[in-house]
N, C-alpha and C positions, 0 to 999 in steps of 0.2 A: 504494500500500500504506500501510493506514495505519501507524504508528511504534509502536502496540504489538504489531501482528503483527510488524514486523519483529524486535524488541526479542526475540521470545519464539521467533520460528523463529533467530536471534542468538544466545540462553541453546544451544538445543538445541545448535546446531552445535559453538559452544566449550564443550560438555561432549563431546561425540565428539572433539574436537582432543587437548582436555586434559582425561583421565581423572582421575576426583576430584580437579579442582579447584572452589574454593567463590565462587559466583556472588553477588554480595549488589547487592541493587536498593534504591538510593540511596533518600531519601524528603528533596525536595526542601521541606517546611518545614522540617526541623532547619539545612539548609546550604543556604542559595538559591544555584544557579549548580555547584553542585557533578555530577559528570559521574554518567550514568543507571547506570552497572555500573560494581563494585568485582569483579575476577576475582582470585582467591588462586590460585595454582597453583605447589608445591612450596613451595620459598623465595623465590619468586617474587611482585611483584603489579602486576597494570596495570587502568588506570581509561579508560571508553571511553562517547561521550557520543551520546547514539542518534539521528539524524535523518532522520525518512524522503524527504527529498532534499535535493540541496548546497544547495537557495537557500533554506532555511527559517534564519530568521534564530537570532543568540545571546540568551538570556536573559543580564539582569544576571551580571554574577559569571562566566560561565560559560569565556569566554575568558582568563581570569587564575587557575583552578584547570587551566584544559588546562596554560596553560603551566607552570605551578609543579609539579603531579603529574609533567607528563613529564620537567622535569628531576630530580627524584626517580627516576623508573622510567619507567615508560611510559603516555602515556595518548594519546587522539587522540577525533577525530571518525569517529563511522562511519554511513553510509546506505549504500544498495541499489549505487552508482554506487560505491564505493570500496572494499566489503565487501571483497572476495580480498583486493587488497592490502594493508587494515591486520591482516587476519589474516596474511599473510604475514609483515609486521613485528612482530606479536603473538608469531609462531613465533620468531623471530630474537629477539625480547627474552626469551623465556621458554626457551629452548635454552643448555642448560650452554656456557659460556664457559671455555675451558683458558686458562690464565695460560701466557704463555711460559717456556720454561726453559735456562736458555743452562747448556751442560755446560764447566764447565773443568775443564781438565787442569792 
């Protein structure tokens, strides 16, 4: 498959996951290396870098924005071989998180 079919049956799916949230497609002359989708959803945002399989290699830059955005929020590599899972973790990053609350007496 090639990587923009993926890219784009990818867009479709995380708008059925996450209702109105806003899909923005990087454009790789302003930021070399910078990851292919910026996903906005609620208060939410995570960055996800498109490859239509695991052994296609990294551009410049590209490994040092994964790591910096995911420690920010969430960001990751995604192809056809990983796809559930980082939406799995997509869901888990983008799912309201309860702060604990300890009741004293």
């Amino acid at each position: 498959m090639l990587e923009s079919r993926f890219q784009s049956n990818l867009r479709m799916e995380l708008l059925g996951l996450f209702p109105g949230c806003i899909i923005l497609k990087n454009d790789e002359q302003q930021c070399q290396g910078f990851p292919d989708l910026l996903i906005l959803y609620q208060n939410k945002w995570a960055a996800l870098e498109c490859k239509k399989s695991p052994r296609e290699p990294f551009q410049p830059n590209q490994e040092y924005y994964l790591e910096l955005l995911d420690d920010m929020s969430y960001a990751s590599v995604i192809f056809p071989e990983n796809k559930e899972e980082v939406l799995d973790e997509l869901q888990r990053a983008f799912s309201v998180r309860r702060s604990a609350c300890v009741l004293v007496r």
